[in-house]
C-alpha positions as CSV (number, residue, x, y, z in Angstrom):
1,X,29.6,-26.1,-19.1
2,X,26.6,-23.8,-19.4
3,X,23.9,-22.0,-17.7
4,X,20.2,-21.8,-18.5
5,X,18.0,-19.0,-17.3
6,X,14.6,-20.4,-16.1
7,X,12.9,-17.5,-14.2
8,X,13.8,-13.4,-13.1
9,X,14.7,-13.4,-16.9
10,X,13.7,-9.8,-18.4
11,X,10.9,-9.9,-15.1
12,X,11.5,-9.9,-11.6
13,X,10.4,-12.5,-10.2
14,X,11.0,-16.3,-9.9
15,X,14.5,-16.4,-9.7
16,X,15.8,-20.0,-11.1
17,X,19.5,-20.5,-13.0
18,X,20.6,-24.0,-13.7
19,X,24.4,-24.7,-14.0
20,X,25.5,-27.5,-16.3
21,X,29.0,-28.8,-16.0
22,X,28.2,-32.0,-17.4
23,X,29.1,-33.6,-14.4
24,X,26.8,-32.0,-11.8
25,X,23.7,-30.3,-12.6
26,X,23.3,-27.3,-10.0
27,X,20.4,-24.9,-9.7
28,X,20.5,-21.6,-8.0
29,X,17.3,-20.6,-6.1
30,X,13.8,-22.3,-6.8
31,X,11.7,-18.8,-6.4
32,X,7.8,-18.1,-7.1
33,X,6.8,-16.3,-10.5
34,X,5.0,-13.2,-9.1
35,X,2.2,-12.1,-11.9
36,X,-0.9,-12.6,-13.7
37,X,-2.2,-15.1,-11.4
38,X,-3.7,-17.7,-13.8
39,X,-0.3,-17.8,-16.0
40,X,1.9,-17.7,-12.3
41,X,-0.1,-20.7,-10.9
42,X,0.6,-22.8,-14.6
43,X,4.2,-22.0,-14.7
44,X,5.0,-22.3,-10.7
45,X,3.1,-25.8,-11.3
46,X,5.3,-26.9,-14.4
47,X,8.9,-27.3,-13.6
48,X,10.7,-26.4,-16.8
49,X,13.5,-29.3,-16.2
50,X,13.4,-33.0,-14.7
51,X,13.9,-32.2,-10.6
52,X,15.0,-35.5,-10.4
53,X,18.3,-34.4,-12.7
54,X,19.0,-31.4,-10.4
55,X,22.0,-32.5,-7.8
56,X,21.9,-29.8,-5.2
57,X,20.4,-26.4,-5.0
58,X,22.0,-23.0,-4.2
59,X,19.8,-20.9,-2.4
60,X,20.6,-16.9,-2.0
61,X,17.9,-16.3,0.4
62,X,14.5,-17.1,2.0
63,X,12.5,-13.8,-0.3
64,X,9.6,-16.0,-2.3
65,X,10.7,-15.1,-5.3
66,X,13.7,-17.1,-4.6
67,X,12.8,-19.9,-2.0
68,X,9.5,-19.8,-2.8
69,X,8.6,-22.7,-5.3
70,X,11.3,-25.5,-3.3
71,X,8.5,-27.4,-1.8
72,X,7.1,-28.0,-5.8
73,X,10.7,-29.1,-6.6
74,X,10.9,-31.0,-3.7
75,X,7.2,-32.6,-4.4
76,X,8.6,-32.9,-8.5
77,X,11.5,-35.8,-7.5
78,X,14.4,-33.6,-6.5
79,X,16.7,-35.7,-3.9
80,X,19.4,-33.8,-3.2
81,X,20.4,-31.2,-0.7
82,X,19.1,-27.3,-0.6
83,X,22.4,-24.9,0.3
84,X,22.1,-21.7,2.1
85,X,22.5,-20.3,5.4
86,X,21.5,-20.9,9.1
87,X,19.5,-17.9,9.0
88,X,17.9,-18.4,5.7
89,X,16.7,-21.6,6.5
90,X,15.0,-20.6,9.4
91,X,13.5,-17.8,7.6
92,X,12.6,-20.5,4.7
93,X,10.4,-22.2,7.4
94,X,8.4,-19.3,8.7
95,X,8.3,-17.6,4.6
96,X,7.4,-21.7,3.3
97,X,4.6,-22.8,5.6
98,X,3.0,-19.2,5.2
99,X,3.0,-19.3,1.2
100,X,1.3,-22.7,1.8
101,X,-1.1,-21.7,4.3
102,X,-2.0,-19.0,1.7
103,X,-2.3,-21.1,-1.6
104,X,-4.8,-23.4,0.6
105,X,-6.9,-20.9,1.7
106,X,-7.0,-19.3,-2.1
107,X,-7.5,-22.4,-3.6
108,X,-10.6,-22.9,-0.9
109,X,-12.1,-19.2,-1.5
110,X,-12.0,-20.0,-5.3
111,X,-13.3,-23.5,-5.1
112,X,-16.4,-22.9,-3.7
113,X,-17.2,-20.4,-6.8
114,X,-16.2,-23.3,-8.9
115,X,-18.3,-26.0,-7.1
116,X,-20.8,-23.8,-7.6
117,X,-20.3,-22.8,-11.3
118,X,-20.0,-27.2,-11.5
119,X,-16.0,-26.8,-12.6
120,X,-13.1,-29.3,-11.5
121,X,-12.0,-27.3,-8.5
122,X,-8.0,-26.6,-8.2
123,X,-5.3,-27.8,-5.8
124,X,-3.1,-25.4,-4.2
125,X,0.5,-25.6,-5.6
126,X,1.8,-26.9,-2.1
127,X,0.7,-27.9,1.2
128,X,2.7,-27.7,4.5
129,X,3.4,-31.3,4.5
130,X,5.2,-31.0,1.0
131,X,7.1,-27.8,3.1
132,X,8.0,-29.6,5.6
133,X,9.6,-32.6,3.1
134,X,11.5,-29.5,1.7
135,X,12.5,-28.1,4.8
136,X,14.1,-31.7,5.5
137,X,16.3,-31.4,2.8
138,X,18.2,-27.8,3.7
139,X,22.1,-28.0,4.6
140,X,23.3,-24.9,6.5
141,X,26.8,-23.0,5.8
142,X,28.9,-20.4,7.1
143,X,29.4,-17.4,5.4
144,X,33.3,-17.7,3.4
145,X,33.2,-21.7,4.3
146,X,34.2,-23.6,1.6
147,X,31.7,-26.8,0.8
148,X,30.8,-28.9,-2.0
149,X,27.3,-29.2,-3.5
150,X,28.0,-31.5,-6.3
151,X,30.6,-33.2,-7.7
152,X,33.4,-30.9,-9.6
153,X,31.5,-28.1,-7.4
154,X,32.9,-25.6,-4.8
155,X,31.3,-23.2,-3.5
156,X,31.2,-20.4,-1.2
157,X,28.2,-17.9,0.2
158,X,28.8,-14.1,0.7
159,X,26.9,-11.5,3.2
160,X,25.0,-10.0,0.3
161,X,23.6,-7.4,3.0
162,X,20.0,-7.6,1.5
163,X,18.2,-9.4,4.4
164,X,18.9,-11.3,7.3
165,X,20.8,-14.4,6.1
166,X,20.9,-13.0,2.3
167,X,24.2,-14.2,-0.2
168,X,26.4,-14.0,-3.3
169,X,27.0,-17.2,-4.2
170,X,30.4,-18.2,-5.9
171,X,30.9,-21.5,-7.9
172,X,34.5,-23.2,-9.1
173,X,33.5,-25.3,-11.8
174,X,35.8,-28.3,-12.9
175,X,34.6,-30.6,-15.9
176,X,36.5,-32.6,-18.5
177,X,40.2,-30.6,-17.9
178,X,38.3,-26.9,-17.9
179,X,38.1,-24.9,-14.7
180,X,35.9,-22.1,-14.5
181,X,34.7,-19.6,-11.6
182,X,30.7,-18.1,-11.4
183,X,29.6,-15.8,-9.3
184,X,26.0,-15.1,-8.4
185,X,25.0,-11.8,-7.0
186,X,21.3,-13.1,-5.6
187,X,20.1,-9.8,-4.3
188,X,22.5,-7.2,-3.7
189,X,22.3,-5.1,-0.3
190,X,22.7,-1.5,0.0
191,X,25.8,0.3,2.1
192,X,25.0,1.8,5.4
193,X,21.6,0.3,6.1
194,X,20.2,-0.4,9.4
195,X,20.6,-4.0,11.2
196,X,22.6,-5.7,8.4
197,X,26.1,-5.6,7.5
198,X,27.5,-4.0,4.3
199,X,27.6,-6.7,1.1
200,X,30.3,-8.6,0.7
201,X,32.0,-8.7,-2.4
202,X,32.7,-11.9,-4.0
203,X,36.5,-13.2,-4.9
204,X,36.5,-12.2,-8.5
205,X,35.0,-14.6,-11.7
206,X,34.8,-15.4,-15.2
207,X,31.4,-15.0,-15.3
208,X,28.7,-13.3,-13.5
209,X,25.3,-13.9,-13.2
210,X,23.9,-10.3,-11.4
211,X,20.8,-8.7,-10.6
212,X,19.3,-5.5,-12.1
213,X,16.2,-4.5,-10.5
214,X,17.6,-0.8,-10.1
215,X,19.7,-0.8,-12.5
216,X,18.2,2.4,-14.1
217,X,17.4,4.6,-10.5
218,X,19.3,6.1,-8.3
219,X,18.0,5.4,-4.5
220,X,17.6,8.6,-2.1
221,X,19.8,8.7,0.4
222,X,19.4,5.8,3.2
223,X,19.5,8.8,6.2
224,X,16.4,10.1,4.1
225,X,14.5,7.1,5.2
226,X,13.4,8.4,8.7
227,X,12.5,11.9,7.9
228,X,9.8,10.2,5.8
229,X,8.0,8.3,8.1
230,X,8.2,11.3,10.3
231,X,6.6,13.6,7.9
232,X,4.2,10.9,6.8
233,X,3.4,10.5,10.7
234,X,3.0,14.0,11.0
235,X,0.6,14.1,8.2
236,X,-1.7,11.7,9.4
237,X,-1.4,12.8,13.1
238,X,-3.0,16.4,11.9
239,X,-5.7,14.8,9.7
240,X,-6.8,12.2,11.7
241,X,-6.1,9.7,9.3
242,X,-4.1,6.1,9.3
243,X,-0.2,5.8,7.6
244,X,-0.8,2.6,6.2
245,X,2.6,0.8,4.6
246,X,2.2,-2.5,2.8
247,X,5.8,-3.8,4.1
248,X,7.1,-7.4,2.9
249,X,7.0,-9.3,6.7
250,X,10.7,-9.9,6.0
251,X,13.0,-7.3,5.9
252,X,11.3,-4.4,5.2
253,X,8.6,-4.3,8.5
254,X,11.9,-4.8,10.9
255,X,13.7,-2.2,9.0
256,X,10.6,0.4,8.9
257,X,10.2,-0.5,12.6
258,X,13.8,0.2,13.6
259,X,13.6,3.5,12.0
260,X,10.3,4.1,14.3
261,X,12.0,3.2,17.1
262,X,15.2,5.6,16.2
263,X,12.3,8.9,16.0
264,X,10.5,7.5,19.2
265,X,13.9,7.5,21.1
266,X,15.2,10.8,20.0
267,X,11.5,12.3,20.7
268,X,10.5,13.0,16.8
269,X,7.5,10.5,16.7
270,X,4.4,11.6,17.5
271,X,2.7,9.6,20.3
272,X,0.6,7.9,18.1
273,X,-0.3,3.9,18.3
274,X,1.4,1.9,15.8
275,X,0.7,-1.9,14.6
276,X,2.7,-4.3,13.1
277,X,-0.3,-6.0,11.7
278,X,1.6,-9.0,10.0
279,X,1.8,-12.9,11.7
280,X,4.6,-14.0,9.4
281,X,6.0,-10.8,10.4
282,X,6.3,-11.3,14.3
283,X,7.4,-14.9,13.7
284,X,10.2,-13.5,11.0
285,X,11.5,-10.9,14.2
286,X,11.8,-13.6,16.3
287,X,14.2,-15.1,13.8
288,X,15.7,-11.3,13.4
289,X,16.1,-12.1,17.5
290,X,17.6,-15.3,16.8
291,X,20.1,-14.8,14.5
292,X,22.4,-11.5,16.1
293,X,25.1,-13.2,14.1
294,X,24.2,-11.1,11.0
295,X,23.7,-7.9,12.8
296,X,25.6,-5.0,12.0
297,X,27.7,-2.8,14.9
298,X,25.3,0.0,14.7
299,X,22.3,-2.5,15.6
300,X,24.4,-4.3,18.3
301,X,25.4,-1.1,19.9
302,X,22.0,-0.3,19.5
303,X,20.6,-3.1,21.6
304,X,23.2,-2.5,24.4
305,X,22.4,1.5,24.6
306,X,18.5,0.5,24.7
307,X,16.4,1.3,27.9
308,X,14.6,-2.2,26.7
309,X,17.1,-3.9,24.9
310,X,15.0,-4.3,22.1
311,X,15.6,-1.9,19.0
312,X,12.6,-3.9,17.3
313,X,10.2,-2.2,20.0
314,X,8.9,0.4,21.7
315,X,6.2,2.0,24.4
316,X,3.4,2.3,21.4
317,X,4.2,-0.1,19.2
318,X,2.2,-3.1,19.4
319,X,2.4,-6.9,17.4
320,X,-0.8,-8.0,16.1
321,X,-1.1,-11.8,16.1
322,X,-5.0,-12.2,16.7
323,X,-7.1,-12.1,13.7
324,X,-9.8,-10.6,15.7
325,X,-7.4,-7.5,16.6
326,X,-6.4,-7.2,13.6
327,X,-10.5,-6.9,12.3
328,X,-10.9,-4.5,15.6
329,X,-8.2,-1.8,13.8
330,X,-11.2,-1.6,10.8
331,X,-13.4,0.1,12.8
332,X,-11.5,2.3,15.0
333,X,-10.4,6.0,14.2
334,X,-7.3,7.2,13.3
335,X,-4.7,8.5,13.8
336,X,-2.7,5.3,13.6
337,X,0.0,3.2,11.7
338,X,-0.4,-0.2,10.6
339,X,2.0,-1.6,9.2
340,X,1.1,-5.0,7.4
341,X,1.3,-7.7,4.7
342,X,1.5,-8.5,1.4
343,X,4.5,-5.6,0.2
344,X,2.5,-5.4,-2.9
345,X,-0.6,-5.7,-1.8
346,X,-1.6,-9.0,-3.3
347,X,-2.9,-10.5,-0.2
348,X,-3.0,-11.0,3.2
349,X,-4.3,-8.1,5.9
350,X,-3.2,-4.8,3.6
351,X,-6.0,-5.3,1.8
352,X,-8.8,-5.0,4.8
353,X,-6.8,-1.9,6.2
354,X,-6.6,-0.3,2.6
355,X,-10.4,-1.1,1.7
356,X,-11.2,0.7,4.8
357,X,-8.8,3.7,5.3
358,X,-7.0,4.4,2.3
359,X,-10.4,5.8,1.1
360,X,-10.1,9.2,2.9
361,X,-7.8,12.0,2.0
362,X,-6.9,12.4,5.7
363,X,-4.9,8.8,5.1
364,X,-1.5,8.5,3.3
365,X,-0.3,5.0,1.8
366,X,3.4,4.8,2.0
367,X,5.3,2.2,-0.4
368,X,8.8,1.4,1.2
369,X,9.2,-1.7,-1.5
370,X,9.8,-2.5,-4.9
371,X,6.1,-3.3,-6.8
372,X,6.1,-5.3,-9.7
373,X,3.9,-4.8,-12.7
374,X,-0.1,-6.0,-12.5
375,X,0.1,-6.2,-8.6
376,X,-2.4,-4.3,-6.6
377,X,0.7,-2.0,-5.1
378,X,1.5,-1.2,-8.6
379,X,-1.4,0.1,-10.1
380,X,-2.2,2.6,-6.5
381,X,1.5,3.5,-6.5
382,X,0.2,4.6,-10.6
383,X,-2.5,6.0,-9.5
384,X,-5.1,3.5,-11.1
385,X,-8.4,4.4,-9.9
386,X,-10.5,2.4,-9.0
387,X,-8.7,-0.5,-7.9
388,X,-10.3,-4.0,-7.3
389,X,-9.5,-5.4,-3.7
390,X,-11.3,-8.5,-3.1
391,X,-13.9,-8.3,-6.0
392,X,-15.1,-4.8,-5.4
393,X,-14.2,-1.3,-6.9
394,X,-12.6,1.0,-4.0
395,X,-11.4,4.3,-4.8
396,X,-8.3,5.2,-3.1
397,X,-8.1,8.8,-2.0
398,X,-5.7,7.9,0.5
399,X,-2.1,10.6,-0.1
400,X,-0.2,8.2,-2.0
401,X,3.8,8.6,-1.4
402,X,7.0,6.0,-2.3
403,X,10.0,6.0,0.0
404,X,12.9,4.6,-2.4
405,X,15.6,4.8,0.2
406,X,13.8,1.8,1.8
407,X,14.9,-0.4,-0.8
408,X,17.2,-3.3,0.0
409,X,18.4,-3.5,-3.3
410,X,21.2,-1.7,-4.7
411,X,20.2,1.1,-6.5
412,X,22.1,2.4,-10.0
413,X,25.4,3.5,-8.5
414,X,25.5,0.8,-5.8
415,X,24.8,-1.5,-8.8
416,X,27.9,-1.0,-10.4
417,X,30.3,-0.1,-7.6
418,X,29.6,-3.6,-6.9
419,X,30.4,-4.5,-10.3
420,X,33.6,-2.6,-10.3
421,X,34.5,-4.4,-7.5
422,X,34.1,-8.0,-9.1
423,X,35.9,-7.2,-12.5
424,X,38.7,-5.4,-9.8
425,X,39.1,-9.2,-8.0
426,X,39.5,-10.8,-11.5
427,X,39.0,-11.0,-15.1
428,X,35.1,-11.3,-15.9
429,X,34.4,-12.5,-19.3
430,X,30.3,-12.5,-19.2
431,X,27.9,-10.7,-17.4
432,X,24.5,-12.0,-17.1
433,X,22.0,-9.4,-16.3
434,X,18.8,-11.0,-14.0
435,X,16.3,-10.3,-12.1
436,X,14.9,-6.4,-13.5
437,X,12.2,-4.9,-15.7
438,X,13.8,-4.8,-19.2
439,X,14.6,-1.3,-19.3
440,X,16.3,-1.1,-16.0
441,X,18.5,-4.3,-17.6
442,X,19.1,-2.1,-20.5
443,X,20.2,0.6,-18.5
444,X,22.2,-0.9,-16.7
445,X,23.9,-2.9,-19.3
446,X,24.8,0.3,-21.5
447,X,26.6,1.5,-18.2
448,X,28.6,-1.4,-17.7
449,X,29.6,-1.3,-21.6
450,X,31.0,2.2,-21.1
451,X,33.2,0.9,-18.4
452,X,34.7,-1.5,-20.6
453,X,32.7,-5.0,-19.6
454,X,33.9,-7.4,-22.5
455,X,30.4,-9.1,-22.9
456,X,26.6,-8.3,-21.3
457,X,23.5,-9.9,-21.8
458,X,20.4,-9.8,-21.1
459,X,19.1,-13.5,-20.9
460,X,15.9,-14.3,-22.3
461,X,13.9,-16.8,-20.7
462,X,14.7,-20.7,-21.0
463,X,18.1,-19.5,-23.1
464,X,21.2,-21.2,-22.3
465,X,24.8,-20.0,-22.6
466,X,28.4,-21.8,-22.8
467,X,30.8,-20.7,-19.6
C-alpha cells in the first residue's frame, strides 16, 4: 500500500493524493493548480497518472483547487464513480460549469491575439459538456455513512466545517492480509464560525494525510470579524469611497454577508448600498438555501428570529446578476460595498471594480481570504505598485487592509488541536503535511514533533510513501 502526492505538495493549490493498495487505486480530490498561468494550464492539461487506472475518487469538497480539474480526468478515461456529499455536488455543478465558462472565454480573448500574431490558437482545458460528463459520474453520501469506493475500500466523510458540504475523509484499507486506516483532513474548518457546524474529528488512524495552510499563524479572533467590516464601512462611508472585498463566491461572500446582516440588524451598519456583485455567487446561496442540513444552531435560530427569514439578506443589500448592472456600479459614486469575484483577484468582476475605485485613497480593499503567491490579490495585499489588471499599469491607492479571522481554515492552534484530537482517537504512525506554503509546513511540523508525533513529512511533489 502507498500514497503518492500529485498536487498541494509544498504549494497550495491542486490538491490530488492517490492511494495504492494494490487492489484499488483511489484518488482523493482532482483540484486546479492555481499559479503562473502558462505552467498551471500545462500541468492542469497533463494528468500525472493513467485516469483510466484510477477506480473511484474521494472528493473533500467543491473549492477549485480540489474539484476543480474532474471534468479533465473525466475527459482523460476515468470510469468510475466521484464520492462526496449531497451538498458538494451541487456546489461542484454551479463551481464546474463556471470554471469552464471562464477557460472559454480566456482561451477566446487570447486567441484572437494569437490569430492575429499567426500562432496555433489554444483550447480551453474543459468545456461544459466535458462538466456535465463529470457531473454524471458523482455518487452522494451521508456524513458518518459507511460506503465502499473500491474494492478492499471503506470509507467514511466527516463535517470538516470549512464550507457548506466540506469533509475529512477516512479510508480502511485491506490488501494481501494487511489492514490499515487513513485519514484525510481536506480543509479543516474553524470552531465557532457563522452558518456551519464545528469540524468533526475523524475516528483515529495510522496515518494522516493533513493540511497546513496556517500552520505558522495564529487567526484573530472569529467575533473580531464584524468589527472589521464595520470599521472598514465606516471608513469609506466618511470618505466617500467604495469597500471593495474580492470574496471567493463560495463560502467566503455568504459568510461576509451574514456578518453584514448581523451589524444591519443590531443597527451598527451604516445605511450604505451594498452589492454582491458575483453570478456564481448568487447561484452558490441558492445552494446555501438548499442545503439547511449543514447549518449550524446559531444560523437556524437565526433564520427563525429574522423579520425576513433570510440571514443572507437585508433592506440594502442587493444581488447583481446582470452584466450591465454590474458595468453601471463603475461609474457611480461612492460610498458603496461590492462585494465580488475572483478571491484573489485573478479574474472575473474584481478586476473592473478595482481598476476603477481602488485608485483613490477615499477606497479601502479588504482581503477576507487566503492569496496565494503571483496572484493579483497577492502582490496588492504586498503592496506591489503598479499592478497589471487586464494589460494596463493601475496604481492602487485604495487603504489596503486583511481580515484573517475570515479564514475558513484552521489557523495554528486550531491546526493542532485537531491533531491532538486524531493521535487521542488512535495511534498515528505518519503524518503527511499538504496543502501550505513551505514554511507554514515547516512550522507546523516542528510543533507537532514537540508534541511527540512519531514521524512528519512534508511530501514533495510526485513522491510516494509505503502505509
Amino acid at each position: 500500500m502507498h500514497i503518492q502526492f500529485f498536487g498541494a505538495a509544498r504549494e497550495v493549490t491542486g490538491s490530488m493524493h492517490l492511494v495504492d493498495t494494490g487492489r484499488s487505486r483511489v484518488l482523493l480530490d482532482c483540484g486546479l493548480y492555481q499559479g503562473r498561468r502558462k505552467g498551471a494550464f500545462e500541468r492542469n492539461r497533463n494528468l500525472p497518472f493513467d485516469a483510466a487506472s484510477i477506480d473511484a475518487v474521494v472528493l473533500s469538497h467543491a473549492h477549485l483547487d480540489h474539484a476543480g480539474n474532474l471534468p479533465s480526468l473525466v475527459r482523460s478515461g476515468f470510469r468510475g464513480n466521484i464520492w462526496t456529499t449531497s451538498a458538494s455536488a451541487d456546489l461542484c455543478r454551479q463551481m464546474l460549469m463556471d470554471s469552464a465558462h471562464i477557460q472559454v472565454n480566456d482561451v477566446k480573448y487570447v486567441n484572437k491575439r494569437r490569430k492575429k500574431q499567426g500562432r496555433t490558437p489554444f483550447e480551453p482545458l474543459y468545456e461544459p459538456q466535458h462538466v456535465e460528463a463529470a457531473l454524471d459520474h458523482f455518487r452522494t453520501v451521508d456524513y458518518g455513512e459507511s460506503f465502499n469506493p473500491a474494492p478492499g475500500v471503506s470509507a467514511r466523510l466527516d463535517d470538516a466545517g470549512h464550507i457548506l458540504g466540506s469533509a475529512s475523509v477516512t479510508l480502511d484499507l485491506s490488501a494481501g492480509g494487511r489492514e490499515r486506516r487513513l485519514v484525510f483532513s481536506g480543509d479543516i474548518g474553524r470552531k465557532g464560525l457563522p452558518i456551519l457546524r464545528d469540524p468533526v474529528m475523524p475516528p483515529g488512524a495510522d496515518a494522516v494525510i493533513m493540511e497546513s495552510t496556517y500552520g505558522s499563524r495564529v487567526h484573530e479572533p472569529a467575533s473580531e470579524a464584524k468589527r472589521h467590516l464595520r470599521v472598514c464601512a465606516e471608513r469609506v462611508c466618511r470618505e466617500g469611497g467604495y469597500l471593495i472585498i474580492p470574496a471567493f463566491s463560495l463560502g467566503r461572500t455568504q459568510e461576509v454577508v451574514y456578518r453584514l446582516n448581523q451589524l444591519w440588524e443590531a443597527g451598527e451598519l451604516p445605511r450604505v448600498p451594498v452589492w454582491v456583485d458575483s453570478p456564481l455567487a448568487v447561484r452558490v446561496t441558492d445552494v446555501f438555501n438548499d442545503h439547511r442540513e449543514c447549518w449550524d444552531e446559531e444560523m437556524l435560530e437565526t433564520m427563525r428570529n429574522e423579520h425576513d427569514g433570510d440571514p443572507l439578506g437585508f433592506e440594502t443589500l442587493t444581488y447583481v446578476r446582470d452584466v450591465e448592472q454590474s458595468k453601471a456600479l463603475n461609474d457611480r459614486k461612492g460610498p458603496g460595498v461590492i462585494i465580488s469575484a475572483s478571491g484573489m483577484c485573478e479574474a472575473g468582476r474584481i478586476l473592473h471594480h478595482l481598476r476603477n475605485h481602488a485608485t483613490t485613497p477615499a477606497s479601502t480593499v479588504l482581503f477576507v481570504g487566503y492569496q496565494a503567491e503571483h496572484t493579483l490579490g497577492r502582490k496588492i495585499l504586498e503592496g506591489r505598485n503598479p499592478v497589471r489588471i487586464y494589460g494596463r499599469e493601475v496604481e492602487i491607492l485604495a487603504n489596503v487592509e486583511r481580515a484573517d479571522s475570515y479564514s475558513a481554515h484552521a489557523g495554528r492552534n486550531e491546526l493542532l488541536a485537531w491533531s491532538d484530537g486524531v493521535r487521542d482517537a488512535g495511534s498515528v504512525n505518519s503524518w503527511f503535511l499538504v496543502h501550505g506554503e513551505l514554511d507554514s509546513q515547516q512550522s507546523l511540523a516542528a510543533a507537532l514533533d514537540e508534541r511527540g508525533a512519531a514521524r512528519v513529512v512534508i511530501p514533495e511533489r510526485l513522491q510516494k510513501f509505503e502505509l
